[in-house]
C-alpha positions as CSV (number, residue, x, y, z in Angstrom):
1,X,0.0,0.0,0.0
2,X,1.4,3.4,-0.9
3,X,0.3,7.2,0.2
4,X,0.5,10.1,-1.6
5,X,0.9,13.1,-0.3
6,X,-0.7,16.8,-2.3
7,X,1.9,19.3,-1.6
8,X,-0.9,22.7,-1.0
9,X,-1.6,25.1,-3.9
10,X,-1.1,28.3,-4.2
11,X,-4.1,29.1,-3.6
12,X,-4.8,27.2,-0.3
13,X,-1.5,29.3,1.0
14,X,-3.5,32.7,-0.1
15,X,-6.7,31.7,1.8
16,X,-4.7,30.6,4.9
17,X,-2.3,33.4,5.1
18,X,-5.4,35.6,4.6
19,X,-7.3,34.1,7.4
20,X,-4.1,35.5,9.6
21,X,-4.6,38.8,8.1
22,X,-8.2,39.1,9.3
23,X,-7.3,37.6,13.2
24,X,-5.2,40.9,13.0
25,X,-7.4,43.1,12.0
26,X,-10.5,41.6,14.3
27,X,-8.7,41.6,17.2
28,X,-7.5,45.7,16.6
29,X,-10.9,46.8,16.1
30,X,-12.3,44.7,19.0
31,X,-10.1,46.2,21.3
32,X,-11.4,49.8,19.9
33,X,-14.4,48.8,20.0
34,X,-14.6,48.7,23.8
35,X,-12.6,51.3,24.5
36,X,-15.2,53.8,25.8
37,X,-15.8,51.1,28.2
38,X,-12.7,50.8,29.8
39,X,-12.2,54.3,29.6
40,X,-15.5,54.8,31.6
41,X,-14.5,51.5,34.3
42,X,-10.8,53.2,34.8
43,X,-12.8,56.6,35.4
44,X,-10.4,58.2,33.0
45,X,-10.2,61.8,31.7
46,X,-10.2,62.4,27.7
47,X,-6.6,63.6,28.7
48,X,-5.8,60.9,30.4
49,X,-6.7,58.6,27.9
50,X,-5.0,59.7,25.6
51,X,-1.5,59.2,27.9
52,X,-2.9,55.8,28.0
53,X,-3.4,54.8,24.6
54,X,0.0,55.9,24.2
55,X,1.5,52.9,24.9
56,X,0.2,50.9,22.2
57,X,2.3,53.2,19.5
58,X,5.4,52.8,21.6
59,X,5.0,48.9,22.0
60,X,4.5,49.1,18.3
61,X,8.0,50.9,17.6
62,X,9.8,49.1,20.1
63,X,8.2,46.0,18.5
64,X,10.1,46.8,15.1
65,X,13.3,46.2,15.5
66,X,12.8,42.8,17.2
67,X,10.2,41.9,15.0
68,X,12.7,42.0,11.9
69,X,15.0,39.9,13.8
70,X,13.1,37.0,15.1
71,X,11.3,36.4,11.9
72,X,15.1,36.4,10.4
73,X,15.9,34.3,13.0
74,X,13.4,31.8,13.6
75,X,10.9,32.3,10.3
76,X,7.7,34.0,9.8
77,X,6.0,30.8,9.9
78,X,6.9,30.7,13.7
79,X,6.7,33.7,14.5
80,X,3.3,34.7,13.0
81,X,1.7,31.3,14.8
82,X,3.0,32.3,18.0
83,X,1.8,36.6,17.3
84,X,-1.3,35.3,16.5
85,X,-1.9,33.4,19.9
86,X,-0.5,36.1,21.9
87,X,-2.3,38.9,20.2
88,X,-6.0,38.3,20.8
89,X,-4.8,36.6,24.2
90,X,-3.5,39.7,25.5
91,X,-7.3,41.4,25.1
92,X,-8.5,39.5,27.7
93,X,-5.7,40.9,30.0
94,X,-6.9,44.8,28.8
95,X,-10.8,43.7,29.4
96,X,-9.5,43.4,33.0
97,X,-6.8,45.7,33.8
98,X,-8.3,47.1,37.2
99,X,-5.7,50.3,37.3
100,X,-4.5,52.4,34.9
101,X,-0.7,51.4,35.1
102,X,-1.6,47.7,34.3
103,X,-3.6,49.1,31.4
104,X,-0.7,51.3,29.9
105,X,1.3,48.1,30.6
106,X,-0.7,45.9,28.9
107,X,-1.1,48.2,25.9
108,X,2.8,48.4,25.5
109,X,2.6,44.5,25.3
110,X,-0.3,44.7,23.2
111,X,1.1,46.9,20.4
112,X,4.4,44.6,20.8
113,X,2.3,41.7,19.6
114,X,0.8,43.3,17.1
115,X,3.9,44.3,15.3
116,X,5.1,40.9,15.6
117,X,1.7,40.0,13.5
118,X,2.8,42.2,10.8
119,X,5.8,42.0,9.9
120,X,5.6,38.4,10.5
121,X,2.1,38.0,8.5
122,X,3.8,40.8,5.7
123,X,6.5,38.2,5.4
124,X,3.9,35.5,5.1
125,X,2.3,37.2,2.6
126,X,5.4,37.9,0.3
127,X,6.5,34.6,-0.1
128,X,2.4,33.6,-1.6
129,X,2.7,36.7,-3.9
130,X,6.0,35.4,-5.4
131,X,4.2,31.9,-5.9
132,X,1.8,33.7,-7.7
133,X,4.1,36.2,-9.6
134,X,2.0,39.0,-9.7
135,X,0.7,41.8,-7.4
136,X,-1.8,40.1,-4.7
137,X,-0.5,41.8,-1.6
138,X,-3.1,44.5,-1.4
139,X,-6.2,42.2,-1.2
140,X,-4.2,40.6,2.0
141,X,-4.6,44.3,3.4
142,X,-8.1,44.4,1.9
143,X,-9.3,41.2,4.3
144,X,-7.2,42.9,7.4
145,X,-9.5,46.3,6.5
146,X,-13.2,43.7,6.4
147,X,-12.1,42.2,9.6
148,X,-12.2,45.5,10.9
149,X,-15.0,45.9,9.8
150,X,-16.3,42.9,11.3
151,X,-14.7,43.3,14.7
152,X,-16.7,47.2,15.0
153,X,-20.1,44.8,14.3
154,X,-19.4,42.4,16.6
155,X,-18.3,45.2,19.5
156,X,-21.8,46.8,18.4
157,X,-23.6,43.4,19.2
158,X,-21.4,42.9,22.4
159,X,-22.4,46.4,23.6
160,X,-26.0,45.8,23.0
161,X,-26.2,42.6,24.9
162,X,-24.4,44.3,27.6
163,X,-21.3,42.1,27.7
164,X,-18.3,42.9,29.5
165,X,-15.3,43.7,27.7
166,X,-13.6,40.4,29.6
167,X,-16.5,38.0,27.9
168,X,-16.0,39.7,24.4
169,X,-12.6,38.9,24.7
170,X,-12.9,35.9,25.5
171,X,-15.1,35.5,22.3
172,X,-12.6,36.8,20.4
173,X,-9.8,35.0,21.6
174,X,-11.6,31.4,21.4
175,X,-12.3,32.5,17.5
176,X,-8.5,33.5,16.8
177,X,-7.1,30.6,18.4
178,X,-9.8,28.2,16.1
179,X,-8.8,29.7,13.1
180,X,-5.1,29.4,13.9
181,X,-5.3,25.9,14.3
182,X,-7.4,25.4,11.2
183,X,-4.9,27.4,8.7
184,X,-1.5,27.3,10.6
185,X,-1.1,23.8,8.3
186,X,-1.3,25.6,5.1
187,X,1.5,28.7,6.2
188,X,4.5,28.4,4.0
189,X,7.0,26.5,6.0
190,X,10.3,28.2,4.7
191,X,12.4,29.0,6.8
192,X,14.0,32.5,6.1
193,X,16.8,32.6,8.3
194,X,18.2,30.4,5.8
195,X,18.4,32.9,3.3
196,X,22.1,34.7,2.0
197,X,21.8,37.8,3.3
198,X,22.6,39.2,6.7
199,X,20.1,39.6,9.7
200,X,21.7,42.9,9.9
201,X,21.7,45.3,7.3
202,X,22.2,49.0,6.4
203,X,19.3,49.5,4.8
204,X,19.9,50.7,1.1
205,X,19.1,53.5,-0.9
206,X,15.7,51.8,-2.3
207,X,14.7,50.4,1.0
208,X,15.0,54.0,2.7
209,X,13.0,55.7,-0.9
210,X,10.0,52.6,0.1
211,X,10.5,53.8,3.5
212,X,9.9,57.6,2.8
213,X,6.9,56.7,0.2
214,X,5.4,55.0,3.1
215,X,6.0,57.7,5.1
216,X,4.3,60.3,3.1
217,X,1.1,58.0,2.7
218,X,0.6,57.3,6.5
219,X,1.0,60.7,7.2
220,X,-2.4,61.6,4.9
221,X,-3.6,57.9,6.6
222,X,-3.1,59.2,10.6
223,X,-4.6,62.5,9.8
224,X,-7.3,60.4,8.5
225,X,-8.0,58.3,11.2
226,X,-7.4,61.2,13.8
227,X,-9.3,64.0,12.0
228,X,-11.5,63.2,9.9
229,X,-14.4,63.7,12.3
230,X,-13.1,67.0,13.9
231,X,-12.9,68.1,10.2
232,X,-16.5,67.5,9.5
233,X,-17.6,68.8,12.6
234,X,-15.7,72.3,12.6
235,X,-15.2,73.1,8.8
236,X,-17.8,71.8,7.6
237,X,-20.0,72.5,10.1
238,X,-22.4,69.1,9.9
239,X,-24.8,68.0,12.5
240,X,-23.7,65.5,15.4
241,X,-25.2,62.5,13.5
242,X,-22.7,63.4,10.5
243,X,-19.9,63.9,12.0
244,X,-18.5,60.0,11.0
245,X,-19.5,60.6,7.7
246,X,-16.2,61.6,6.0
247,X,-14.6,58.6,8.3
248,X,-16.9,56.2,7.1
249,X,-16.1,57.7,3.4
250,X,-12.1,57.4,3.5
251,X,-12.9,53.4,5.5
252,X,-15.4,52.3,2.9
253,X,-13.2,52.9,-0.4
254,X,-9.7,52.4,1.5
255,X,-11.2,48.9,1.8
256,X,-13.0,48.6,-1.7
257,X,-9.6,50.1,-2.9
258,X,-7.2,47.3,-1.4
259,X,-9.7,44.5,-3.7
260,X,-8.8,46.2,-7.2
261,X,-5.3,47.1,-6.6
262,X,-3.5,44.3,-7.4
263,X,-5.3,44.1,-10.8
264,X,-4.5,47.4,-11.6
265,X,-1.0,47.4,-10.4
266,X,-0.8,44.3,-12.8
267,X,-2.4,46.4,-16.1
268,X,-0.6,49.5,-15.0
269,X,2.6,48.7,-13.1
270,X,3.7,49.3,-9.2
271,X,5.5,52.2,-10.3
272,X,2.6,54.3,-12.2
273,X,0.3,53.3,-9.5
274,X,2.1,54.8,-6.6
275,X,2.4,57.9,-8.7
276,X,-1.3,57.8,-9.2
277,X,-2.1,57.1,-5.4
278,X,0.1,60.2,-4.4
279,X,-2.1,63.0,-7.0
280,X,-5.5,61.1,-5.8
281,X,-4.8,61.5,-2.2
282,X,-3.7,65.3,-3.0
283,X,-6.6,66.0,-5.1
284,X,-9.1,64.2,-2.6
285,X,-7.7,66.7,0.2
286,X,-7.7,69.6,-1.8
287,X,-11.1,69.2,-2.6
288,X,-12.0,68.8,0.6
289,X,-10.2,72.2,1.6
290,X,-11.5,73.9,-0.9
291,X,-15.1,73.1,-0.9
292,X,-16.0,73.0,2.1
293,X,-19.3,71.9,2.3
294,X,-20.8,68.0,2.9
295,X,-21.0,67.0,-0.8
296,X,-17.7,67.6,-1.9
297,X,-15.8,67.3,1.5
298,X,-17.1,63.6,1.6
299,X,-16.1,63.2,-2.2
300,X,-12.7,63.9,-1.3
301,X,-12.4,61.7,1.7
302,X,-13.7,58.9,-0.7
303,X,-10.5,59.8,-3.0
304,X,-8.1,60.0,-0.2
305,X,-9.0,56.4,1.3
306,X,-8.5,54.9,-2.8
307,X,-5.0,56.8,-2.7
308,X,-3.7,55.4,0.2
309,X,-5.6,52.0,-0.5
310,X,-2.3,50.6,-2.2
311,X,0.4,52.3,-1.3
312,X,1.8,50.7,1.6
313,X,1.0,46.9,0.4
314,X,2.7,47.9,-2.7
315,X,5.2,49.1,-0.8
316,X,5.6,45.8,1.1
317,X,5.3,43.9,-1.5
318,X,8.4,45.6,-3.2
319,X,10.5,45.6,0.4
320,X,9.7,41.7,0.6
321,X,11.7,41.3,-2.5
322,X,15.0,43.1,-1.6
323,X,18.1,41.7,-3.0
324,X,20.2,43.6,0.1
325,X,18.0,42.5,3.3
326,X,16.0,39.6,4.3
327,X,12.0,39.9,4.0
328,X,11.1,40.4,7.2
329,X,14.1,42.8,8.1
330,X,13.4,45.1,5.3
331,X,9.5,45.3,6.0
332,X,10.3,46.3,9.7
333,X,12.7,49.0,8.0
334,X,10.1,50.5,6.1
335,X,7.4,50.0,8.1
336,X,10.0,51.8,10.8
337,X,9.9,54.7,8.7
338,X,6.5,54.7,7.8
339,X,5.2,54.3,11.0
340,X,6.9,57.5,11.9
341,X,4.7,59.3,9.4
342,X,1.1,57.9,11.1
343,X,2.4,59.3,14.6
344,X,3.8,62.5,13.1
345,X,0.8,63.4,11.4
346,X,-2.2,63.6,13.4
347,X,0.0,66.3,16.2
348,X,1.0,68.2,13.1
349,X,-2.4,68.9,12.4
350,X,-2.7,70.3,15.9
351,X,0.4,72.4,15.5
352,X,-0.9,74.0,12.3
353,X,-4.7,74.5,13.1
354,X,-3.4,76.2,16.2
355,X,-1.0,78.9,14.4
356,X,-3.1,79.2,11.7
357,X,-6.8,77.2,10.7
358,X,-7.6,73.3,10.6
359,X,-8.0,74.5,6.4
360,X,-4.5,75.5,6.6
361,X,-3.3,72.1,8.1
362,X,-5.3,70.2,5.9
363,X,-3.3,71.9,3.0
364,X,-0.2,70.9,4.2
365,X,-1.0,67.3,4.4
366,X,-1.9,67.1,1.3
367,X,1.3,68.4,-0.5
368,X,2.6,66.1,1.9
369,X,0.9,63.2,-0.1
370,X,3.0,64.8,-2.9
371,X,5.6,62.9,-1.6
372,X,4.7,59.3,-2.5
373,X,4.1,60.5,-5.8
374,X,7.5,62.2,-6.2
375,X,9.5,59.3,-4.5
376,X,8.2,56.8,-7.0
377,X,9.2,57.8,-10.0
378,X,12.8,56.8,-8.2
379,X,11.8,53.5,-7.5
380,X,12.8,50.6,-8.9
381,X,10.3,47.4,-9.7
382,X,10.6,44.1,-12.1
């Protein structure tokens, strides 16, 4: 009697790697979800919130360095199992901080994690796209943007039903941990600290260009994500029940965006679509600055969530391929960068609308999202 063994398509390392992508992104926007509720349990101020929440962006940095290492060291395959327990694990410890050290702690440890799960999952998700040999590394991003989706409903049923932020969790963590054991079989099992190149690299000249375009992008992104609402509510002057709407705009075709970028980066190439990302998000920001009004201003939001839609998986698609740094070293290096730009940009806007008008600021970010389409005509693709 003999056995034969079917070594896994392509395909069935897409559908697996992507089921990684979307534990990510549920367990980020579960934890959102609930965080009016464990700002309202900790008693805290808006003010000291927001010193709180600032230890899941330095958990995230610290997190870089170390994540290019131990996924050079050890392999994404590893490394992305073990991120994905640990990740949704660690919101059951933030459902029950009881003070608000062990929540900043926890937080810290959080945003560690999570920056494990990317770089590791990026990784992941480089090595499927070169089976493929064409551009699929956007719609990996595009599943990461549904599950967030996904996790905001399922926080919205949770709230109604008046659980606690612990049993949520728990949900949510019994859910990751299923589906990692269902597609942790079908990861790619390469190994890359077998590969040529050092652990430890200088990073090159197109490594530090990606780097900067990725900057420039989640700059417009933070601001975004930060300001989109204040926007509508004080320049465009909407009432209460509106004030998501331009959000809801740049989310909806951000996530829309991610599912036809890889097609058209195939029929147009990486390099004319990162040029065409940087004049939409410009043009969707200037339209929003200079017509202020509801129509327009959510118009333009709608443009500046298809610009950014494909810059940074194009981004990471071209630093997994570097012929100077290993795959997971070079993403950490320009997500390092990058990062920079989504922490830079939402207290910039602060800066400016204070010396001058939250118009003004708005301006500036977009000439900012100038950049990616200046950088790329530097860069170079196969």
């Amino acid at each position: 009697m003999s056995f034969t063994f079917s070594i896994p398509s392509p395909r069935v390392h897409r559908i697996a790697v992507s089921t990684f992508f979307f534990i990510a992104g549920f367990t980020f926007a579960s934890w959102a979800a609930r965080i009016p509720d464990i700002k309202s349990k900790l008693l805290l101020s808006d003010a000291g919130l927001g010193a709180v929440l600032f230890a899941l962006p330095v958990g995230l940095m610290v997190g870089l360095p170390a994540s290019g290492y131990l996924v050079a060291r050890i392999g994404s395959r590893k490394v992305v199992i073990i991120a994905a327990l640990l990740y949704p694990l660690t919101l059951i410890l933030l459902g029950i901080a009881p003070t608000i050290w062990l929540l900043s702690a926890t937080l810290f440890v959080f945003g560690f994690w999570g920056n494990l799960f990317n770089i590791s999952v990026n990784t992941q998700a480089v090595g499927v796209e070169a089976l493929y040999g064409r551009s699929i590394m956007a719609s990996f991003h595009g599943i990461w943007s549904l599950a967030g989706f996904a996790g905001a409903a399922v926080g919205t049923v949770m709230i109604a039903v008046h659980f606690t932020p612990f049993v949520h969790y728990c949900i949510i963590a019994a859910t990751a941990f299923l589906l990692v054991i269902i597609s942790f079989p079908y990861t790619l099992a390469h190994n890359d600290s077998n590969a040529t190149q050092p652990i430890f690299a200088k990073p090159d000249a197109s490594i530090l260009h990606l780097g900067l375009i990725a900057f420039g992008c989640l700059v417009c992104e933070g601001t975004m994500f930060d300001w989109s609402g204040v926007y509508f509510q004080k320049v465009i002057q909407v009432p209460k029940s509106y004030t998501t709407l331009g959000y809801v705009a740049f989310m909806s075709s951000m996530a829309g965006g991610r599912f036809i970028a890889d097609w058209l980066a195939t029929k147009m190439g990486i390099k004319t679509m990162l040029q065409c990302s940087g004049i939409i998000i410009t043009t969707g920001l200037l339209t929003a600055v200079v017509f202020p009004y509801i129509i327009p201003a959510t118009i333009g939001f709608l443009l500046v969530g298809l610009g950014v839609s494909s810059v940074v998986p194009l981004v990471y698609g071209l630093a997994g391929k570097s012929k100077t740094m290993l795959p997971g070293v070079a993403l950490a290096a320009v997500s390092t960068i990058g990062f920079l730009g989504f922490l830079v940009g939402p207290p910039l806007i602060g800066l400016i609308a204070g010396a001058s008008s939250l118009r003004w600021s708005f301006t500036v970010i977009a000439i900012t999202g100038l950049l990616t389409t200046i950088l790329a005509g530097k860069v170079k693709t196969r």
